[in-house]
PDB file of N, CA, C and O in Angstrom:
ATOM      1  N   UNK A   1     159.552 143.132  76.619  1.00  0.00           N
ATOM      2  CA  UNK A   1     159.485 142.355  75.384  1.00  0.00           C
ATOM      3  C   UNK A   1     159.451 140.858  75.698  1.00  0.00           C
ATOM      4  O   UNK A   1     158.930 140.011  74.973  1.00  0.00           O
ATOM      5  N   UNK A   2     160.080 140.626  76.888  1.00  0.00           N
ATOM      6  CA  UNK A   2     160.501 139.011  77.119  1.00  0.00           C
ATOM      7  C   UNK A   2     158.591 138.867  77.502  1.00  0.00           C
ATOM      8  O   UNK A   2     158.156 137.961  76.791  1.00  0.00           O
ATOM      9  N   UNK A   3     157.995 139.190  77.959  1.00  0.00           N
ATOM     10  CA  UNK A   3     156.607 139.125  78.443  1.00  0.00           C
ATOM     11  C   UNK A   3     155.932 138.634  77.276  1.00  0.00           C
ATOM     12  O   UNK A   3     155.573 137.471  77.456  1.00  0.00           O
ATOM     13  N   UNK A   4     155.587 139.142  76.006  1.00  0.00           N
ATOM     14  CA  UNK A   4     155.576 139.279  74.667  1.00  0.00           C
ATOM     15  C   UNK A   4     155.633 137.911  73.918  1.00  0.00           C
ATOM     16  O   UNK A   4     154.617 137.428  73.419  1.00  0.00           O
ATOM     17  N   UNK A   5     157.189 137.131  73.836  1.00  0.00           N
ATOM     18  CA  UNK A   5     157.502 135.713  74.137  1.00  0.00           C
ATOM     19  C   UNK A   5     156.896 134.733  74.908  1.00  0.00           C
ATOM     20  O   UNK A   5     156.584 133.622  74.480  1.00  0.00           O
ATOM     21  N   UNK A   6     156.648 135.314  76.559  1.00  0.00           N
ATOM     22  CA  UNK A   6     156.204 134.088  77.095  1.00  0.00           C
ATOM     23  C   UNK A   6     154.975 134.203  76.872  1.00  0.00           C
ATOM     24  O   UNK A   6     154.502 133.073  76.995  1.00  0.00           O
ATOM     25  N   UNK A   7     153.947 135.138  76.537  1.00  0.00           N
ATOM     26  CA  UNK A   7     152.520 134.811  76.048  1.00  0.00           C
ATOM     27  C   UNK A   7     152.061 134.112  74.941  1.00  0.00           C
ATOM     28  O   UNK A   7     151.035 133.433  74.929  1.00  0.00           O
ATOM     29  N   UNK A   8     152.923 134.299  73.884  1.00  0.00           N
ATOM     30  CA  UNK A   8     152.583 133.805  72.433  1.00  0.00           C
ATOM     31  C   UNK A   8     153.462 132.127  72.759  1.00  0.00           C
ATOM     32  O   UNK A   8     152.960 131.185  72.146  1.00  0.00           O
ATOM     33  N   UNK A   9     154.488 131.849  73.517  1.00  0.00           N
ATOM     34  CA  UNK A   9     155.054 130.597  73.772  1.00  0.00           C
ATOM     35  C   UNK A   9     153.525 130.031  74.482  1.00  0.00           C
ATOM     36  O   UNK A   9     152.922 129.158  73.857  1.00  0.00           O
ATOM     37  N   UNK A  10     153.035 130.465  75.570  1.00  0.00           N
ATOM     38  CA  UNK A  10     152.087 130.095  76.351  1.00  0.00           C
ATOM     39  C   UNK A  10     150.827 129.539  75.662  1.00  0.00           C
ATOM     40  O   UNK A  10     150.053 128.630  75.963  1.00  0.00           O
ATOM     41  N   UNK A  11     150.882 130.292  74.763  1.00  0.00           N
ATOM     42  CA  UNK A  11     149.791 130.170  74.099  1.00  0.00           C
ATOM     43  C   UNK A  11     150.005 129.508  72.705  1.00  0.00           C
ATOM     44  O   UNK A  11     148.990 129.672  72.028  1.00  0.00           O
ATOM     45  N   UNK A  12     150.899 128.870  72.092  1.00  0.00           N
ATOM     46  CA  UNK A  12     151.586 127.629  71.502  1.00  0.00           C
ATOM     47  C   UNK A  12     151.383 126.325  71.857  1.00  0.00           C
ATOM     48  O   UNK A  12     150.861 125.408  71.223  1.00  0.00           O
ATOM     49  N   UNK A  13     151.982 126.368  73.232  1.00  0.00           N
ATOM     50  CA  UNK A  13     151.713 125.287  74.002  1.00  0.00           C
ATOM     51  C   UNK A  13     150.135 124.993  74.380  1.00  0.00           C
ATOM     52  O   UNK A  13     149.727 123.910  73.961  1.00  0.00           O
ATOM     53  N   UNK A  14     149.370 125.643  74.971  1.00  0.00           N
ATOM     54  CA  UNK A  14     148.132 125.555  75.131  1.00  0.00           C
ATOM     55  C   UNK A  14     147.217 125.379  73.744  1.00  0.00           C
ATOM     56  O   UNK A  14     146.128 124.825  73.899  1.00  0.00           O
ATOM     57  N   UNK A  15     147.516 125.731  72.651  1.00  0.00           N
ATOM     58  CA  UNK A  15     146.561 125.459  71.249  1.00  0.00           C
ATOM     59  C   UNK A  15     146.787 124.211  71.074  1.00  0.00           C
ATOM     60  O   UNK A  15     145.888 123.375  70.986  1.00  0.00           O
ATOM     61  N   UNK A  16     148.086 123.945  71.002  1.00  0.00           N
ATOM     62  CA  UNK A  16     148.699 122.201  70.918  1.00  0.00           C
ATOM     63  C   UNK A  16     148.168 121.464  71.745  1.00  0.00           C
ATOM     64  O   UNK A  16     147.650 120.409  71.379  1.00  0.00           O
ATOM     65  N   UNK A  17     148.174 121.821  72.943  1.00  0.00           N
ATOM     66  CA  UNK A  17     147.914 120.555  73.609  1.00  0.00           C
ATOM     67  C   UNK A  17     146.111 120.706  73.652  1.00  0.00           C
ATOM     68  O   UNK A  17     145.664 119.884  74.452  1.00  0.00           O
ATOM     69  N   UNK A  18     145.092 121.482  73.042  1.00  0.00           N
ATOM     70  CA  UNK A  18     143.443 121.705  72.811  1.00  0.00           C
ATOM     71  C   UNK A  18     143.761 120.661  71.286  1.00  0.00           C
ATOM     72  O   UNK A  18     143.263 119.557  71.064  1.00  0.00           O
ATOM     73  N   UNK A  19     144.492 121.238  70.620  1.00  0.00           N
ATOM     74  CA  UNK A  19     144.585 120.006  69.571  1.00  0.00           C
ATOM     75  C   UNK A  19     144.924 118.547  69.690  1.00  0.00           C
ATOM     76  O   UNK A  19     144.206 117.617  69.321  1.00  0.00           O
ATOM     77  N   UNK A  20     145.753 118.487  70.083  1.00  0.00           N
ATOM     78  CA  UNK A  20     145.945 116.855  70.707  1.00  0.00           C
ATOM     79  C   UNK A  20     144.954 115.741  71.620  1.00  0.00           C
ATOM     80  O   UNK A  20     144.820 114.520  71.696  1.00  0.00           O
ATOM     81  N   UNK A  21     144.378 116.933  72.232  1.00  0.00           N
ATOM     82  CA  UNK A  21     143.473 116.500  72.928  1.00  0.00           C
ATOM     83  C   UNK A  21     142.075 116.353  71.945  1.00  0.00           C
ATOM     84  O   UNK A  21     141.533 115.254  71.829  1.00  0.00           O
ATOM     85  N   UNK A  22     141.652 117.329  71.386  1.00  0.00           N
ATOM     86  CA  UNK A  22     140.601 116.766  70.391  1.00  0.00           C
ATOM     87  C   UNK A  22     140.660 115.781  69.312  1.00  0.00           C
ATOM     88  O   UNK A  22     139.714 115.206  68.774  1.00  0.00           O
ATOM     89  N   UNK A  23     142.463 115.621  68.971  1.00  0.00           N
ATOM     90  CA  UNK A  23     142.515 114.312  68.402  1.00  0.00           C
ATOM     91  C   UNK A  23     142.537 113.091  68.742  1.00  0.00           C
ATOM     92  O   UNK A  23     142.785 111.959  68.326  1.00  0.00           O
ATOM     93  N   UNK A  24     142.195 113.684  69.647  1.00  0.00           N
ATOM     94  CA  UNK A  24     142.455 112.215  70.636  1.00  0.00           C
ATOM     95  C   UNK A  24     140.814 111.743  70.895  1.00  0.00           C
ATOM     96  O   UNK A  24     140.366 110.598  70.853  1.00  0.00           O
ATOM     97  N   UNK A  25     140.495 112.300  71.017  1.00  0.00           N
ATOM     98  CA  UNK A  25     138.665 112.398  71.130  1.00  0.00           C
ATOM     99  C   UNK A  25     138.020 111.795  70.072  1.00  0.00           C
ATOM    100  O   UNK A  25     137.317 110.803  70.263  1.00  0.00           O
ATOM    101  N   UNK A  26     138.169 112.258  69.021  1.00  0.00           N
ATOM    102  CA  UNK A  26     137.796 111.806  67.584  1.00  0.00           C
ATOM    103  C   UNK A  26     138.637 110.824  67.689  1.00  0.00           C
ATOM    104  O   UNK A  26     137.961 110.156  68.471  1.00  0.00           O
ATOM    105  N   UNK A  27     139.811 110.043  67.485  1.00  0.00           N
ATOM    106  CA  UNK A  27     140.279 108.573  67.883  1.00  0.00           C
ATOM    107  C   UNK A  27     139.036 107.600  68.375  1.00  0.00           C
ATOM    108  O   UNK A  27     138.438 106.744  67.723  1.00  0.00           O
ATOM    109  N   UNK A  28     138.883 107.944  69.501  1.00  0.00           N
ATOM    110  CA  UNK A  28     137.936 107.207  70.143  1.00  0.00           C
ATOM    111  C   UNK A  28     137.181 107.249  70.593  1.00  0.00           C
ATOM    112  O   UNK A  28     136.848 106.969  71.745  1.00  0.00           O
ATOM    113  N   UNK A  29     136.485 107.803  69.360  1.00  0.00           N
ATOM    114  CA  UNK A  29     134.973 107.870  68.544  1.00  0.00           C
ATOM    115  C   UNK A  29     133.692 108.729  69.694  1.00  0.00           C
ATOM    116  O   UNK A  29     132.537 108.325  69.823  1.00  0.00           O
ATOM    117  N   UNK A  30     134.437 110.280  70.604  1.00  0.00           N
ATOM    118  CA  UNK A  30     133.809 110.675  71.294  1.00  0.00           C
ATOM    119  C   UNK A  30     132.166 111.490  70.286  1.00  0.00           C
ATOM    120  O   UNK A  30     131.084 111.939  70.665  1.00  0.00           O
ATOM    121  N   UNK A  31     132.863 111.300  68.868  1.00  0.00           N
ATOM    122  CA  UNK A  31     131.873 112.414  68.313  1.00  0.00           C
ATOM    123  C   UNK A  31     131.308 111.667  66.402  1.00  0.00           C
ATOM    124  O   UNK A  31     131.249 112.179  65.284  1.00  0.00           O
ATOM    125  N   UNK A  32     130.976 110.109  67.029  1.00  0.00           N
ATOM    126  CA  UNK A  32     130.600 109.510  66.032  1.00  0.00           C
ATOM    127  C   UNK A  32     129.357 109.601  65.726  1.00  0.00           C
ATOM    128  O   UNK A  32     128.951 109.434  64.576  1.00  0.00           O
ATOM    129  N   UNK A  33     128.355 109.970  67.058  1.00  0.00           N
ATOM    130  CA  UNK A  33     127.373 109.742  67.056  1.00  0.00           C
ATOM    131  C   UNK A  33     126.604 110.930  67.757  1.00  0.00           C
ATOM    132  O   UNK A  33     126.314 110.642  68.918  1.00  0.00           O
ATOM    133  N   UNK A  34     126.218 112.121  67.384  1.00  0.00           N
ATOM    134  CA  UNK A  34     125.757 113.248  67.692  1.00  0.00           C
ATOM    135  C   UNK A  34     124.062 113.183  68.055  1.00  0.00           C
ATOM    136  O   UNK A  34     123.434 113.515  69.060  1.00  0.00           O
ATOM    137  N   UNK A  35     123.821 112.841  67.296  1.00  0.00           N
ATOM    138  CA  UNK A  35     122.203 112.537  67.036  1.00  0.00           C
ATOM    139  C   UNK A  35     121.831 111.388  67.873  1.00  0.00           C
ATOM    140  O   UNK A  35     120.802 111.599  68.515  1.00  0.00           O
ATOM    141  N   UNK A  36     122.363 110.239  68.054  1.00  0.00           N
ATOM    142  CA  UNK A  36     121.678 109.217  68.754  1.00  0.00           C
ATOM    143  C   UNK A  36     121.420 108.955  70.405  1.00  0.00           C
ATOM    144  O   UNK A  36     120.488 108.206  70.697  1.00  0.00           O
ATOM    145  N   UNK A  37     122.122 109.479  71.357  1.00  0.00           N
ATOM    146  CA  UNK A  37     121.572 110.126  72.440  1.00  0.00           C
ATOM    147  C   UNK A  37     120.464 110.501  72.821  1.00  0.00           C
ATOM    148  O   UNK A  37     120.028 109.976  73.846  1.00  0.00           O
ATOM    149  N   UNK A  38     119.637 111.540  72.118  1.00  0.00           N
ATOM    150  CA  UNK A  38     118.680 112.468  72.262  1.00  0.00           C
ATOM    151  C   UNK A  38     117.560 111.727  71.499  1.00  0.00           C
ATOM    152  O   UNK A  38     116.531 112.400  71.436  1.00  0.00           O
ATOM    153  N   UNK A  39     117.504 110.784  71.034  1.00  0.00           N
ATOM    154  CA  UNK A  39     116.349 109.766  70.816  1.00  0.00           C
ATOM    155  C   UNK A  39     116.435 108.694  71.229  1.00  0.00           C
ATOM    156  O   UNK A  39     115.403 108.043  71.066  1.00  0.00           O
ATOM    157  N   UNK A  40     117.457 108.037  71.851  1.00  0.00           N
ATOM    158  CA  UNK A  40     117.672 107.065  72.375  1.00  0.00           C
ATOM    159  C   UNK A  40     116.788 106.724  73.833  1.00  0.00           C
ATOM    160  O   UNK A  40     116.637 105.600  74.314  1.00  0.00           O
ATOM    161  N   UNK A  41     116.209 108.127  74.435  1.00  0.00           N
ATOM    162  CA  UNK A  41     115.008 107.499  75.556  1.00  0.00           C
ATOM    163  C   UNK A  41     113.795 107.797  74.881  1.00  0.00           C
ATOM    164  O   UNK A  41     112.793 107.720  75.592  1.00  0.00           O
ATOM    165  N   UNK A  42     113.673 108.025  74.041  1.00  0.00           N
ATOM    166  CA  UNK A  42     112.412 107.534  73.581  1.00  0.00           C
ATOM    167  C   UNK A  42     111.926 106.315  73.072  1.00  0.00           C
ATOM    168  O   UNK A  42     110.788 106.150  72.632  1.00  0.00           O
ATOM    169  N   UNK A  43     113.086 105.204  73.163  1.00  0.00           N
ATOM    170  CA  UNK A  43     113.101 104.015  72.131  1.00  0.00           C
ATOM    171  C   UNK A  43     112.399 102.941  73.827  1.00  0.00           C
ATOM    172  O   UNK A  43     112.720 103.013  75.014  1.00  0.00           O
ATOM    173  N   UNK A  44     111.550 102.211  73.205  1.00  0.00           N
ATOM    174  CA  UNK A  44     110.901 101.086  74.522  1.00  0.00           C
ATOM    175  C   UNK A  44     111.730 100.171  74.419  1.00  0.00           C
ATOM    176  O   UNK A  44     112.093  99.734  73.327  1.00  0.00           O
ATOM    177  N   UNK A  45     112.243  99.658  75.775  1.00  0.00           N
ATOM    178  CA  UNK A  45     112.870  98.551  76.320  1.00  0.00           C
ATOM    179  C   UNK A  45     112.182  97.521  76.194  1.00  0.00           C
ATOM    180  O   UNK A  45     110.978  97.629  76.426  1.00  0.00           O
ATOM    181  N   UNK A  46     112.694  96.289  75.813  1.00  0.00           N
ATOM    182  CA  UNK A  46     111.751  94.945  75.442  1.00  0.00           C
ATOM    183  C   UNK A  46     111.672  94.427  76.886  1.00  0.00           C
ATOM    184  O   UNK A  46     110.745  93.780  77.372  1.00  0.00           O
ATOM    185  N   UNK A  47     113.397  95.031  77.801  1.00  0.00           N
ATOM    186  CA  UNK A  47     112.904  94.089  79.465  1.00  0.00           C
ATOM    187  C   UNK A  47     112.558  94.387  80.057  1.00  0.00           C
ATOM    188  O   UNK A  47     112.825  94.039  81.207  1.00  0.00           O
ATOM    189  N   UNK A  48     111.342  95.620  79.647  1.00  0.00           N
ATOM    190  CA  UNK A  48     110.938  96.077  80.732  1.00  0.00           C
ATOM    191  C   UNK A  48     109.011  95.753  80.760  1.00  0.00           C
ATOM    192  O   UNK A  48     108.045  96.216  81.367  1.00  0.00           O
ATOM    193  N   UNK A  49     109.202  94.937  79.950  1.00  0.00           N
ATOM    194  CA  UNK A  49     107.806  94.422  79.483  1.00  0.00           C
ATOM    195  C   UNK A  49     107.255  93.536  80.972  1.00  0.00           C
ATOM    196  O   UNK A  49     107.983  93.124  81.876  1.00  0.00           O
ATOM    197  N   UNK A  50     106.186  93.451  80.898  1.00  0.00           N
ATOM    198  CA  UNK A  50     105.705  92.632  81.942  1.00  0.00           C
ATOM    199  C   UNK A  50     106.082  92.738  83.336  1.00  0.00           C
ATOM    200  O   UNK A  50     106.965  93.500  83.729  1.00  0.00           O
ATOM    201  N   UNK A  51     105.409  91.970  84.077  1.00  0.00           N
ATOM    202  CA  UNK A  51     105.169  92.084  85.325  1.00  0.00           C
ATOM    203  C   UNK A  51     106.160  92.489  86.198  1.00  0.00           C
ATOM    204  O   UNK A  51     107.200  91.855  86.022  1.00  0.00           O
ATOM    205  N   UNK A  52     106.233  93.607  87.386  1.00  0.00           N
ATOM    206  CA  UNK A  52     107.695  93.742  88.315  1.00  0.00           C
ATOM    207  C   UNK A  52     108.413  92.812  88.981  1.00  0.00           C
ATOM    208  O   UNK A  52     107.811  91.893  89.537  1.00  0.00           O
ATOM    209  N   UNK A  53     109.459  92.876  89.022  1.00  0.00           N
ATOM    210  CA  UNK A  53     109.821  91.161  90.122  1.00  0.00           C
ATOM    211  C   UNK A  53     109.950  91.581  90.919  1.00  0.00           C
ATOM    212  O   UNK A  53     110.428  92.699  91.109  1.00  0.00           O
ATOM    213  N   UNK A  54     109.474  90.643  91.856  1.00  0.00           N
ATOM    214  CA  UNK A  54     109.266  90.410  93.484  1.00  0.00           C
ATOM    215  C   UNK A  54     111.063  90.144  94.007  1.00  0.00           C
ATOM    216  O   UNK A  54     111.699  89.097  93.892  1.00  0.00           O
ATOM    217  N   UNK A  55     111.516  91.393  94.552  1.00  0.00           N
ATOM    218  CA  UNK A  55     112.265  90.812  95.357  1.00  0.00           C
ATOM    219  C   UNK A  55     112.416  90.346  96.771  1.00  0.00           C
ATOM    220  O   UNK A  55     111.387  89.994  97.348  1.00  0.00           O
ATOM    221  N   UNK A  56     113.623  90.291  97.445  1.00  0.00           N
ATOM    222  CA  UNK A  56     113.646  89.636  98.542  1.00  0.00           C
ATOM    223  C   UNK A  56     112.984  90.314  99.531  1.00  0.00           C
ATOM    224  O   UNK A  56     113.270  91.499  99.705  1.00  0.00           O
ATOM    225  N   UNK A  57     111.924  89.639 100.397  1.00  0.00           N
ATOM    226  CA  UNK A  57     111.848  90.439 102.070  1.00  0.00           C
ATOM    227  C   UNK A  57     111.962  89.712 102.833  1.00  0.00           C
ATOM    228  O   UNK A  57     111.939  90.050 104.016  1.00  0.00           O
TER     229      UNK A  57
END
């Protein structure tokens, strides 16, 4: 029976701390922006306009 206890304790602790942790995520703003990623390389860079620069040889 004590087995019984430490699974459902185990598993208390572990839901809590999947919750805490996803509140913590949404805090700081891991899931503000779903959509903008996945179009974001399609958008043209303005510095990438014109000629390559010559670097050092």
């Amino acid at each position: 029976m004590w087995t019984l206890y430490f699974l459902i304790a185990i598993t208390l602790v572990l839901g809590a701390g999947a919750y805490l942790l996803f509140l913590w995520s949404v805090k700081r703003g891991q899931f503000d922006d779903v959509e903008g990623p996945k179009y974001r390389m399609l958008d043209d860079d303005d510095d990438m306009k014109g000629p390559p620069k010559q670097g050092k040889q």
